[in-house]
N, C-alpha and C positions, 0 to 999 in steps of 0.2 A: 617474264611477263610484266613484274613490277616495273622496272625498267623501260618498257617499251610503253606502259601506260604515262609514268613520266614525261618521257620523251616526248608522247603524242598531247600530252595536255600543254605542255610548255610550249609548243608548237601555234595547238589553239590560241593561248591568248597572245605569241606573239602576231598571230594573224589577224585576229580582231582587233587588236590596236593599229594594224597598217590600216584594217577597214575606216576605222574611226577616225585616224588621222585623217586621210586622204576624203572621207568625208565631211570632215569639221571643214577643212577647209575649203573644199568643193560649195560647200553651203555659205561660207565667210564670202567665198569671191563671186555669188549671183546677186546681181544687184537685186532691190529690194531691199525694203528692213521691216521685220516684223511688226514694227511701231508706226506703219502706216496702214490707213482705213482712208474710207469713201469718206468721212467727213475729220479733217481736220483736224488733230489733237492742239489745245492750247500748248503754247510752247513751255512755258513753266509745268504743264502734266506730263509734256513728255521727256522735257530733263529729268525728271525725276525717276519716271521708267528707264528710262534710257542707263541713268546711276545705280539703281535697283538692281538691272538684271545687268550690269554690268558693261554694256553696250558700248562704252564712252574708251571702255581700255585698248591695246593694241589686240593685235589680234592673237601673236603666241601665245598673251596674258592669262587672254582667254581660253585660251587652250589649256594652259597649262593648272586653271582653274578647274575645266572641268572635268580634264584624266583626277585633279582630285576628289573631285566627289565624285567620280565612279569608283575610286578605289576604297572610300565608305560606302559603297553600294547606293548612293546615291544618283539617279539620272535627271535631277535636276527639276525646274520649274516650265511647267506650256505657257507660255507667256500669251498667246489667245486665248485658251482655255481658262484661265488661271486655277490652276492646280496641280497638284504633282505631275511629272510624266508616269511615273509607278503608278498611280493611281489607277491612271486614262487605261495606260497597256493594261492593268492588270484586271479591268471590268470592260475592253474589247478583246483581248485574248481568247479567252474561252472561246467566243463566237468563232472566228478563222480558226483554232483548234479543232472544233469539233467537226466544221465543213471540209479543214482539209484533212483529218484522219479518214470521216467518210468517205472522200474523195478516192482516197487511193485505198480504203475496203472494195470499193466498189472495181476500182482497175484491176486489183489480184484478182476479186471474185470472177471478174468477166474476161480480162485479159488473161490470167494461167489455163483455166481451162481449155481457151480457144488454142495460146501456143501450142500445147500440149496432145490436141485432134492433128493440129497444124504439120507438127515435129514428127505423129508418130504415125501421120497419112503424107508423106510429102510429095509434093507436085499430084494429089490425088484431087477428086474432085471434094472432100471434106477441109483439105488443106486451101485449094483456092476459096471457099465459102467462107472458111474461119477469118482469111485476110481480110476480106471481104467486108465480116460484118467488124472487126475490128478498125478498119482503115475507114468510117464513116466517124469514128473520135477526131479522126484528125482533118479530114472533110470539113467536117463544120465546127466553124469556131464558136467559142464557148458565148460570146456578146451575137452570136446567132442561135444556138441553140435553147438559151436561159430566154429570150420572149418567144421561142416556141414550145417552151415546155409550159409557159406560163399559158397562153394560145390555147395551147388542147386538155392539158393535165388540170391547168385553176380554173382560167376561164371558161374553157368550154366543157369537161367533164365534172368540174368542182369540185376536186379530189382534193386539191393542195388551193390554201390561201396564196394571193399572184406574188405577193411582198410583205416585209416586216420580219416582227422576230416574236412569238408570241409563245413556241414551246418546240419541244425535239421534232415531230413531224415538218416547221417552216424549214428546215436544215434538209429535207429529202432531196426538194429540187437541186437550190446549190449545187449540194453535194454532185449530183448525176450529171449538170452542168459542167460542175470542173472535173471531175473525175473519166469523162467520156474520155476527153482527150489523151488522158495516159494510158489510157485501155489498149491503145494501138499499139503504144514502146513495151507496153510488160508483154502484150501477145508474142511481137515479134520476137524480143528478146527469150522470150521463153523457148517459142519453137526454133530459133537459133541455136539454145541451146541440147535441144532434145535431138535436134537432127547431128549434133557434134557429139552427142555423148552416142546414143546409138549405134556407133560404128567405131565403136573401144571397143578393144579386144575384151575385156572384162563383163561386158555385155554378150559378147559371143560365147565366151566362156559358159556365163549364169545358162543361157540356151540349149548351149550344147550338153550340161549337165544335165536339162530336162526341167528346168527351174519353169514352172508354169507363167505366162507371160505376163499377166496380172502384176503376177508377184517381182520379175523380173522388174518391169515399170516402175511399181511403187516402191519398189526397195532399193532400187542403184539408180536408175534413169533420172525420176523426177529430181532427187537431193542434186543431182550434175546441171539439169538442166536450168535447174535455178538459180545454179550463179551468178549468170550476167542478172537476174533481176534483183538478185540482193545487193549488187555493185551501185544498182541504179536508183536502189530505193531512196539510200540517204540524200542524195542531189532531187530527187525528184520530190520526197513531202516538202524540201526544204522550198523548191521550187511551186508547189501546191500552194504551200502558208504565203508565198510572197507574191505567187499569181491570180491571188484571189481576187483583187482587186475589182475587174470588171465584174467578177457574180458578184462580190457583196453589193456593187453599185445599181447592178439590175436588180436584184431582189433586197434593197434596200436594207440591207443587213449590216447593224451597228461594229463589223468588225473592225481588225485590225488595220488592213487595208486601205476603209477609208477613212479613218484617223490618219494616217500616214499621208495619204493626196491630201486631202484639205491642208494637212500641216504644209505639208512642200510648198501647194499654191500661197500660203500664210506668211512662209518662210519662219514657221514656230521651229526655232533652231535644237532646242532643247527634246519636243517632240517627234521630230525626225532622226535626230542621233539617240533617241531612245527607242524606239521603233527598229533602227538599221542595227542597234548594239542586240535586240531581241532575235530581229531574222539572223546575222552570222553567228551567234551564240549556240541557235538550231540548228544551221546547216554544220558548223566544225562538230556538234556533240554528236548527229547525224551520222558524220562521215566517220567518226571514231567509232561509232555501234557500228556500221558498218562495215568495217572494218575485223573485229572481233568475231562478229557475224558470221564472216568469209571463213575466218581462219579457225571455224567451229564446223563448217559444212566441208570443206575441203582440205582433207591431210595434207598434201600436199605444199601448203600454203603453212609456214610458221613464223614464231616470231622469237629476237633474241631472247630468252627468260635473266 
């Protein structure tokens, strides 16, 4: 296991520095430069900036500048913003955190259980219903859904404030906004899996012994049938945290997200390679928990120790 932890982290960060490379320079070759505005910088203010953040160097230089200060943990200066990038991410963080853990509470809470009618009624008419109501996440997209929840939920019933960020209840919306959507993939996955495991001989077995059905379900069925969604989780939060973007932009929420668009549109180079060094840092640790995850739910499944 030590071993195969090694292996798998060694792996991460040689991944995240392909990300970052092929980023940096992805962001080096869009025209633009950060150091331009609607009005004009004197030219002696902007040799100066321009020397500052280094701007004047070649471009490996620069590169090779700032794998250095990521390797002091450093991600460097927002040069719109002016202030650390640590800083920026780490007081919009929380916000996309919280909306997209919400997010996907809410797809297990609604998508397992529907799989799971789906899996163990199939082709019945509970099964077609469960599709049903799960396949309207993916129906309407989420920059449709977020001004109609605002429409009937803020505006018109004044359950929820329509935007902003004022305390845990402005995160509900969001949340059921972006979360709809995966509610379809955990369903299906789910009852994919439950209609595959149901028809193991070891489930005929539990039956035939007289294993009450209840118990039969909750004790072998459901741990099988959840595999494929534990496979999917890790790509999917990571996918949440970095799909947030249009909810945070309709319900005006200071995440991370739109830090990240404004920076692009900016081209705040230090802020967007701080941002994309945070989403692949989540998705590879993601996929390593998932990973481990797997090989905890199913024997089957090991790894070198």
């Amino acid at each position: 296991m030590t071993r195969y932890l090694l292996g798998r982290v060694a792996q991460s960060f040689a991944v995240l520095l392909v990300v970052l490379t092929a980023s940096f320079f992805v962001m080096k070759a869009a025209p633009g430069s950060p150091l331009a505005r609607d009005r004009q910088l004197d030219p002696e203010v902007e040799a100066q900036l321009t020397e500052r953040y280094h701007l004047d160097e070649p471009v490996t230089v620069q590169y090779a500048r700032y794998v250095a200060l990521l390797a002091r943990g450093d991600l460097g200066p927002s040069i719109k913003q002016n202030a650390p990038v640590a800083e920026i991410i780490a007081d919009a963080a929380p916000y996309s955190v919280v909306i997209g853990a919400q997010a996907m509470l809410f797809a297990l809470a609604l998508g397992v259980p529907l799989g799971l009618i789906a899996g163990l009624r199939q082709n019945r008419a509970a099964d077609h219903a469960a599709m049903a109501v799960a396949m309207i996440g993916v129906s309407i997209p989420n920059f449709v859904l977020g001004p109609l929840l605002i429409l009937t939920l803020a505006s018109g019933l004044g359950l929820f404030r329509s935007g902003g960020w004022t305390g845990w209840p402005d995160s509900i919306l969001p949340s059921i906004s972006l979360g709809l959507y995966y509610t379809a993939y955990v369903a299906r996955l789910t009852r994919s899996g439950m209609v595959e495991v149901v028809r193991q001989d070891f489930i005929r077995t539990a039956r035939a012994k007289g294993v009450p059905e209840l118990w039969v379900v909750a004790r072998h069925a459901v741990r099988g049938a959840l595999l494929p969604v534990v496979s999917y989780l890790g790509p999917a939060f990571a996918s949440v945290l970095t799909g947030s973007v249009v909810v945070e932009k309709v319900f005006n929420v200071p995440g991370l997200g739109t830090f990240f668009v404004d920076a692009a549109f900016n081209r705040d180079y230090f802020l967007v390679l701080g941002v994309i060094t945070v989403y692949s840092a989540l998705l590879v640790a993601l996929n390593l928990a998932v990973d481990l995850l797997y090989t905890a739910l199913d024997p089957r499944v090991s790894v070198r120790r």
